[in-house]
Each structure stands twice: as C-alpha cells, then as structure tokens.
C-alpha positions in Angstrom: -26.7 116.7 160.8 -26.3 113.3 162.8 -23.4 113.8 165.7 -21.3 110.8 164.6 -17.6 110.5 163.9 -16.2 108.7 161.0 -13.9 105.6 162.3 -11.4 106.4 159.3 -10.7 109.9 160.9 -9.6 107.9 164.4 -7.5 105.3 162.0 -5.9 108.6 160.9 -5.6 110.1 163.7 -3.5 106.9 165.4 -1.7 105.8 162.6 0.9 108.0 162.4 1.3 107.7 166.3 1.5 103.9 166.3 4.3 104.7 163.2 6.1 107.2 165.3 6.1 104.6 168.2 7.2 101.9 166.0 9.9 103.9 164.3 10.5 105.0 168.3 10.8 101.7 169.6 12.8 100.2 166.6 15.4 102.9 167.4 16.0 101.7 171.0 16.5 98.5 170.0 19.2 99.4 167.1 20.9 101.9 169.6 21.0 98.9 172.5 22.0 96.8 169.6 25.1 99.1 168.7 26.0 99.3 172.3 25.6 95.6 172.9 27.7 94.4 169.9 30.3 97.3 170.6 31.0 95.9 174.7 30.6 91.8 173.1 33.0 92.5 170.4 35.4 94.7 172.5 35.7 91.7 175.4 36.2 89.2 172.4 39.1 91.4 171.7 41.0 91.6 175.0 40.5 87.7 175.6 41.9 86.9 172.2 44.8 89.4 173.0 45.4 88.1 176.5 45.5 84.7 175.5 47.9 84.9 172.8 50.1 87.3 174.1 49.9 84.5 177.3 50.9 81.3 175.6 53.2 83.1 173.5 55.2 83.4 176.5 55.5 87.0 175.7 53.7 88.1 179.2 56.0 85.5 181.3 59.0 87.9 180.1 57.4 91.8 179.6 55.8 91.1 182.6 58.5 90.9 185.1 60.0 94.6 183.4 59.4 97.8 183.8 57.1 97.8 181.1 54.7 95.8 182.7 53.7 99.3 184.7 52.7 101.2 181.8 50.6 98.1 180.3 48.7 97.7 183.6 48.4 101.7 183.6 47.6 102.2 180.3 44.3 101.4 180.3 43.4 103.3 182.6 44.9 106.2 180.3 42.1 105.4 178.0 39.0 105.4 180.5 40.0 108.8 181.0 40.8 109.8 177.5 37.1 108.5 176.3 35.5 110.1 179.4 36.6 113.6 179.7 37.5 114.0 176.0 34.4 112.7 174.4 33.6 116.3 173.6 36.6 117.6 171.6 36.8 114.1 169.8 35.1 113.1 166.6 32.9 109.8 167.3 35.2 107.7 164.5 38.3 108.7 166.7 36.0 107.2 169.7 35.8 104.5 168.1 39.6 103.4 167.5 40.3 104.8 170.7 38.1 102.3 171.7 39.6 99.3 170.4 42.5 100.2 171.4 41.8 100.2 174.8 39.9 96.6 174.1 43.8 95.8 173.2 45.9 97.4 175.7 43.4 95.7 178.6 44.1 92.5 177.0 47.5 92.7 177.2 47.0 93.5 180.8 45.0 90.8 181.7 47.2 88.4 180.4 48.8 87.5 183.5 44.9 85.9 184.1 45.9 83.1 181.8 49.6 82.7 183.9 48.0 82.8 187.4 44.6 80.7 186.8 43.7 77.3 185.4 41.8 77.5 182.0 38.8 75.7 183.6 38.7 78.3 186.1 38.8 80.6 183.4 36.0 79.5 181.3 33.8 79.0 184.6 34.7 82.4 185.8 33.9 83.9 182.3 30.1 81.6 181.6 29.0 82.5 185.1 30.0 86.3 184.8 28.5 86.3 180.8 24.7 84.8 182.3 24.9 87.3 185.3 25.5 89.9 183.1 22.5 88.6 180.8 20.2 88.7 183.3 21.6 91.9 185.0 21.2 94.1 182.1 18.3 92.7 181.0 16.6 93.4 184.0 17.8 97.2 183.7 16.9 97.5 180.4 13.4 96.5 181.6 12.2 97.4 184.9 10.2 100.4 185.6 11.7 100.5 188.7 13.8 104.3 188.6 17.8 102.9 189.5 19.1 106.7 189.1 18.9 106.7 193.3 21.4 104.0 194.1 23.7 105.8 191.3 25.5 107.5 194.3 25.7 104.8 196.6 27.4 102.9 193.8 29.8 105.1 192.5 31.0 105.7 196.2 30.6 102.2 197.0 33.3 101.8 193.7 35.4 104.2 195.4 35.9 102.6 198.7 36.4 99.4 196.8 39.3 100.9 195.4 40.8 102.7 198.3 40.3 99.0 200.1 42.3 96.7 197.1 44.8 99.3 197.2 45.3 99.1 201.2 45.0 95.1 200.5 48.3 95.4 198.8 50.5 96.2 201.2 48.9 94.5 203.8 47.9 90.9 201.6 45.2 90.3 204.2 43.5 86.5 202.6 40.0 87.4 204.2 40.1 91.5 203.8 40.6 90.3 199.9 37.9 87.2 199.8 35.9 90.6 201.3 36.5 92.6 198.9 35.9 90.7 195.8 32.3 89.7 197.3 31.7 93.6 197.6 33.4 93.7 194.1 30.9 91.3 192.7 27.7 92.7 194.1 28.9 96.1 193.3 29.7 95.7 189.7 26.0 93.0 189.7 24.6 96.4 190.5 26.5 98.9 188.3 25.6 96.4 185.6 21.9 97.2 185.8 22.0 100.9 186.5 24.5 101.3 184.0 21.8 99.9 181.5 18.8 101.6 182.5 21.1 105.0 182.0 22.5 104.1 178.6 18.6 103.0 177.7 17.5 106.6 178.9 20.5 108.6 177.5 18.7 107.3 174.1 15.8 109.5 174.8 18.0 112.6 174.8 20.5 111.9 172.2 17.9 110.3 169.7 18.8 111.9 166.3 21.7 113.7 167.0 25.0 113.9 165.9 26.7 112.8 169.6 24.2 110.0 169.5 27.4 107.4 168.4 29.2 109.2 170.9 26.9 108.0 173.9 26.6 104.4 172.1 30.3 104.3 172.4 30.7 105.6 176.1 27.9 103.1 177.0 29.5 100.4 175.7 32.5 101.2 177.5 31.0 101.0 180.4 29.2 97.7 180.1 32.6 96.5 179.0 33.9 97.4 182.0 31.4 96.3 184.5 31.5 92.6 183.0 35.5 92.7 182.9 35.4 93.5 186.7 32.4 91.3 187.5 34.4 88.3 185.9 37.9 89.4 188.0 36.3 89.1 191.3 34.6 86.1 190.3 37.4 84.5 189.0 39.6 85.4 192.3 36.5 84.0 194.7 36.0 80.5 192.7 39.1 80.3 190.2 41.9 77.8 190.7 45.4 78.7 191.0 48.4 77.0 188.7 50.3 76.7 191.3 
C-alpha cells in the first residue's frame, strides 16, 4: 500500500486543538473583561460618591469630627477583609464587600473635591486613566516575565508608606514632591505586574469555582493601583483652592 496520509486526518487532528485554543483564548478575554469592568465600575463608584458627598457640603462638616478617622480607616478595613478572608467567604459576599469598599473610599476621598480645583481634577484623573491604559496593556502583553520586580515593588510600597507617614509630622514640601514621584513610578509599575499576575492567575483558576473569587481580588487591585496613581498625580500637578 502507497505510504501517504490523508489531509482530512491532519484537519482532524488540529481542529479540535485550534477549538480548544479558541475556546482558551476567548476565556482570557472574558475573565480580563470581568476584571476590567469590575475595577472601571468600582472607581465610577467612589468618584460619584466623593463628589456628591463633597458639594453636598456633607464632607466640609463630618470631616472636621471624629468620624472622619473611621472613614479614612475604613477602607483600609476592607483591603484586609477581601485579602485574608477571600477563603472563608462566598464569591457573591466578595462581591458586595466589594462595592462597599468602592463606597466607603469615596467617601474618603472626598476631601479631593475640597482641597483641589475641578480642572486639576479632571487632568489628574485623564492623565492617570491613559497611563493606566497603556500600563496594563503592556502587562497584559509582554512576554517579558515581571514576577522578578514583584519584590522590589512590594517593598518599594512599603517604604513609600513608612516615608508619607514620617512626612506627617515633619510636612517637609520636597521630602513630599519626593515621595509622590516614587509614588507614581511605583504604582506605573505595580500597574503592569499586577496585570501580567491577574492574566496568569487565569491559567490556574480556569474552570473553577474560586475563579470569580480571583476576578474580584484582581480587580481590587487594579482599583487600587489607578486610585493611588491618580493621588500622587494629582498632588504633583493639581491646583490648590486656596
């Protein structure tokens, strides 16, 4: 017998791989989707809160209380609740936790709308929304392996914390205009590595029942890479009111 191969047997033989691929890739992009639309919808949120709790002259009073400590702390209640209690919690109680949080920050950030102009504000936010474009899209994209600069982010996060909270008692002008250059390169680069790990989280939670639960804490921390981006933005190039 002739030693020949029939071309329909290699059209079977890659069909159902180019399908699986297909069906592979359309699932990144629906999981990116989620995440995406999740962190967009979630800063929509907090501005709408901020700026009507602001020009309802609401913040001008709570602000000046008490109160305003548990506002500016609360958020931080959440990061940590959505963090290290992602486990025990179901992914629709994620989800509202979520929201909340999108809430409580925008009550915080309130005093944004008291303290800066709204041109500053609207700059601050465009520039921050097209570095973040181009940030994330690049670490959605690159081949280039960010897991090694992880750790000299995440410390780099911590020393930028240890520094704004020495740069309150001691309300240095260039220590601060410092700081919110580091702030801005730091969370330019979080952005990035924060996108290639949600992209390759996707790989290991594909089809699983904690795969909303990753979406979730992904978009969380896009959220809060572009809310910090645009803070040290907006304190480098924004315009006071007074």
């Amino acid at each position: 017998m002739a030693n020949w191969s029939d071309p329909r047997m290699g059209a079977a033989n890659f069909a159902p791989a180019a399908a699986r691929a297909g069906a592979y890739d359309e699932g990144l992009r629906s999981y990116m989707l989620s995440v995406y639309n999740r962190m967009a919808s979630g800063v929509l949120l907090t501005g709408i809160v901020a700026l009507v709790f602001a020009y309802s002259g609401a913040a001008a009073t709570v602000m000046t209380t008490p109160l305003a400590w548990v506002i500016m702390l609360a958020p931080l209640g959440f990061v940590m609740a959505l963090s290290f209690g992602a486990n025990r919690m179901a992914t629709s109680t994620m989800s509202l936790l979520f929201w909340a949080f999108a809430v409580v920050m925008g009550l915080s950030l309130s005093t944004v709308f008291l303290a800066y102009t709204n041109t500053s504000i609207a700059g601050a936010f465009f520039a921050t929304a097209a570095a973040f474009a181009g940030l994330s899209l690049y670490g959605y994209t690159t081949k280039r392996d960010l897991a090694p600069f992880g750790t000299f982010l995440i410390m780099g996060l911590v020393g930028l914390i240890v520094a704004s909270l020495v740069n309150l008692f001691l309300q240095s002008g260039p220590m601060g205009l410092v700081i919110s250059v580091i702030g801005v390169l730091l969370f330019a680069g979080l952005t990035a590595y924060d996108t290639q790990k949600i992209k390759s989280l996707y790989f290991e939670v594909q089809g699983t029942e904690i795969a909303g639960k990753t979406a979730i804490l992904g978009a969380l921390s896009l959220y809060l890479d572009f809310i910090n981006m645009f803070l040290f933005i907006l304190r480098l190039f924004g315009s006071s009111r007074n």
